[in-house]
C-alpha positions in Angstrom: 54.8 23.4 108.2 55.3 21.7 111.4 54.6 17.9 111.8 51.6 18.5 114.0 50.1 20.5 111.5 50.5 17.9 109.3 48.2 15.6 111.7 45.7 18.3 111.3 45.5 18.2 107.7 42.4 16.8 106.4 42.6 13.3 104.6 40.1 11.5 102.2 39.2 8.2 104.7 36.6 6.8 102.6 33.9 7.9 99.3 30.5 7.0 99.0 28.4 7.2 95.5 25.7 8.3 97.2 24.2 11.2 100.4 22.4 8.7 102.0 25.6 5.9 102.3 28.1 8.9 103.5 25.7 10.4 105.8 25.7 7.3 107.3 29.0 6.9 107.6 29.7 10.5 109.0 26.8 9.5 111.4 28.7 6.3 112.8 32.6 8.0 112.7 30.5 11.1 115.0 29.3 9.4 117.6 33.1 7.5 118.1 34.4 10.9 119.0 35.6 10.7 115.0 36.0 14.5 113.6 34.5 14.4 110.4 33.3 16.0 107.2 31.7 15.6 104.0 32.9 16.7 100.8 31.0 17.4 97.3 27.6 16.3 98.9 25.6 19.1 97.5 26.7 19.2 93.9 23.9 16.7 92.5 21.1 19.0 94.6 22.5 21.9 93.2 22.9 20.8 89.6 20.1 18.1 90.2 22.3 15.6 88.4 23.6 12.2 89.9 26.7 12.6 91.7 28.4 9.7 89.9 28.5 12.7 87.2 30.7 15.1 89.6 32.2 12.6 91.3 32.3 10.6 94.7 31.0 12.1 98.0 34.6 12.2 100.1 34.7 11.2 103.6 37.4 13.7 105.2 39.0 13.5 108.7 41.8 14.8 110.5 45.0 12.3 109.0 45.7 11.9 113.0 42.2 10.2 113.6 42.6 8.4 110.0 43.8 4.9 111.3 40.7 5.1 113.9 38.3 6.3 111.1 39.3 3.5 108.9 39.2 0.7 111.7 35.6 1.7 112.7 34.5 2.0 108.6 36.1 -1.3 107.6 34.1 -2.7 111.0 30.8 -0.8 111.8 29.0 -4.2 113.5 32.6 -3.8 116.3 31.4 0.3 116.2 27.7 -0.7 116.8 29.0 -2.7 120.2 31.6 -0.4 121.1 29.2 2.9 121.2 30.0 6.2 123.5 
């Protein structure tokens, strides 16, 4: 595998106990230019369980965007000001 496709590879930048928290999230890292998706957000409609029984909700993005991601999570009153 070359070292670019290693850039493309999808990384876990943040998890969220809840739909509502990592939507949010995913919301904010969007409209940055962030490339971003949600993993193991359905399983507690599916199984209509909590999804603290499954497991987090992972925040993935691109590992080359990953540094950006995490600056504008660990900051979102900066991302608020900053907007597109």
């Amino acid at each position: 595998m070359k070292k670019d496709d290693d850039k493309d590879r999808l990384v876990v930048a943040a998890t969220y106990p809840d739909d509502v928290s990592a939507h949010i999230a995913l919301g904010m890292l969007r409209s940055h230019g962030v490339e971003c998706v949600l993993n193991n957000e359905y399983t507690s409609d599916v199984f209509a369980l909590p999804t603290a029984v499954f497991g987090q909700i992972r925040l993935l993005v691109r590992e080359r965007d990953l540094h950006e991601a995490l600056s504008l999570l660990s900051h979102p009153d900066r991302a608020d000001d900053s907007g597109r």
